[in-house]
C-alpha positions, 0 to 999 in steps of 0.5 A: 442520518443514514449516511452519518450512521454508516460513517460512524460504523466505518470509523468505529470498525476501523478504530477497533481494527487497528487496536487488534491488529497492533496488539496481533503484532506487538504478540507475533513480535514477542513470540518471534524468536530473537532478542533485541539485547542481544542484537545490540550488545552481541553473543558476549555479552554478560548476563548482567549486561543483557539484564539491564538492558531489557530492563532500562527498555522495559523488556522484563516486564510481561508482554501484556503490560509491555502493549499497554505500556505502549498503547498508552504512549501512542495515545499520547502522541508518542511513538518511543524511541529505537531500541537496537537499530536506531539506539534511543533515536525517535521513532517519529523522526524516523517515520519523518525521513522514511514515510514521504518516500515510500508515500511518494513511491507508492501514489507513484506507482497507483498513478501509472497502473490508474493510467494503464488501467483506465486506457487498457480497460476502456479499450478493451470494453469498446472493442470486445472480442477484436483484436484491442480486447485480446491483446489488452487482456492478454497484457493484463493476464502477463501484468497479473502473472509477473513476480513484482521482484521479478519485474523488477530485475527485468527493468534494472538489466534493461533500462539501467544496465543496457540503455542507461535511461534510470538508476539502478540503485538508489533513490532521491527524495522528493523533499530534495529534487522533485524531478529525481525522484520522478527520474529514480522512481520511475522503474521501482513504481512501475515494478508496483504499477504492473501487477496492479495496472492488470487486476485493474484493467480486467476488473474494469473491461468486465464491470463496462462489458456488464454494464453495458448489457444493462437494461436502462443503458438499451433504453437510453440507447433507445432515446437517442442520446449519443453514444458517448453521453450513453458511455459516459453518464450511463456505462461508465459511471456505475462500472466504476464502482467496483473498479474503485472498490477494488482500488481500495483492496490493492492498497493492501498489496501496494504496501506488500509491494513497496517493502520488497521493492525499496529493498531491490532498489535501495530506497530508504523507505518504511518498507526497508525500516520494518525490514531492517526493525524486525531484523534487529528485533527492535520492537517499537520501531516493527510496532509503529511501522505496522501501525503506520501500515495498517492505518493508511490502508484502514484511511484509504478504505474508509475513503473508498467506501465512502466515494462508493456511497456517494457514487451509489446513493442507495448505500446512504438511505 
């Protein structure tokens, strides 16, 4: 029962958030200067013009009726339809077409920085204080310092431009060949990896080190288990929960990520469509993209706190 009862609060906390964060957004959305009438219809548009516009959209009514408005809908399973950027197109199917990109990119991209992490942190763990330690640091720390935008660029000019080896623009998506979408994708989530793959490699070299000074890690020492089976039942299995822990919290930066870098790589993703949206000022569309965001992180840190609680059985009691 203990472990239901702090699912249930996870799920509630999680629901509740979602609520405030949706109406936070449709409010700065609101407040944000701009008007999706005149996006649309242009400087020159007459008055009366721009008056039914905002009112065949709902747009005249008060913000508060406008949010319940659109609660209601997404309650119902409907996300409306675009306003200025896509003219009365679903905003479903544009989430249909976008969505699997910018999912495709960044697991893509947490993959290759779990890779990284995992070798260069074990490594650095093992052998602390010699030369393998210092220099996986030393990477992770430039991983860590390095603008994603930046790095971006840097693996364009070199891989693109110099050696031709991937595309410097553009992105095939999975559903079409899911070989070209490893091919294009590979630079755009290594650009998202290499940050990560430094705050993961640090946070896992100092949850082994300390681990490893544990108290019941010298007694299983003392019983003569092998040093691997020490590492692996005893070292590595309780140092990764704050490395997973810190997994779920980068979720948050990943998605942060994936908007710049579609846009540097032209990959038609949710992260150039809430650009694009907020641009138009085409509200449901910056609305449901948000929503989208905020309810994959709120999923995946739900997810991680419920594997730390398994990995932990004292969290469940």
């Amino acid at each position: 029962m203990g472990f239901l009862w702090y699912l249930t609060i996870r799920i509630g906390g999680a629901l509740a958030t979602i609520a405030a964060g949706s109406f936070l957004i449709f409010l700065i959305m609101h407040l944000a200067p701009g008007d999706p009438a005149l996006a649309v219809l242009g400087e020159s548009a007459t008055t009366e013009t721009i008056a039914a516009y905002r009112a065949e959209h709902g747009l005249d009514e008060p913000v508060l009726v406008q949010f319940v408005i659109w609660a209601k809908m997404v309650l119902q399973g409907d996300l409306g339809k675009s306003i200025a950027l896509a003219g009365k197109f679903p905003i479903s199917d544009l989430l249909v077409t976008r969505l699997p990109n910018t999912i495709f990119i960044g697991l893509y991209g947490l993959v290759i920085a779990l890779v990284i992490s995992l070798i260069a942190g074990t490594a650095a763990a093992l052998r602390q204080g010699k030369l393998v330690d210092t220099v996986a640091t030393g990477v992770a720390v430039l991983g860590i310092s390095m603008p994603d935008f930046w790095f971006s660029y840097v693996l364009i000019l070199f891989f693109a431009l110099s050696l031709d080896w991937f595309p410097s623009y553009g992105f095939t998506p999975p559903g079409e060949s899911l070989i070209g979408a490893f091919h294009s994708g590979f630079l755009p989530a290594l650009a998202i990896a290499a940050p990560m793959a430094g705050v993961f490699a640090r946070i896992l070299r100092a949850s082994l080190v300390e681990t490893a000074r544990r108290e019941y890690v010298t007694a299983a020492r003392s019983y003569g288990f092998a040093a691997p089976f020490v590492f692996i039942h005893y070292v590595f299995r309780n140092a990764i929960i704050p490395f997973v822990t810190v997994l779920g919290l980068q979720v948050r930066y990943l998605l942060g990520g994936v908007v710049i870098i579609e846009r540097v790589f032209g990959i038609a993703g949710m992260g150039s469509l809430i650009v694009d949206g907020a641009f138009a000022r085409d509200y449901p569309v910056v609305q449901a993209c948000a929503l989208t965001f905020l309810a994959i992180v709120l999923s995946v840190n739900l997810i991680v706190d419920i594997v730390c609680a398994l990995l932990d059985p004292r969290r469940t009691r």
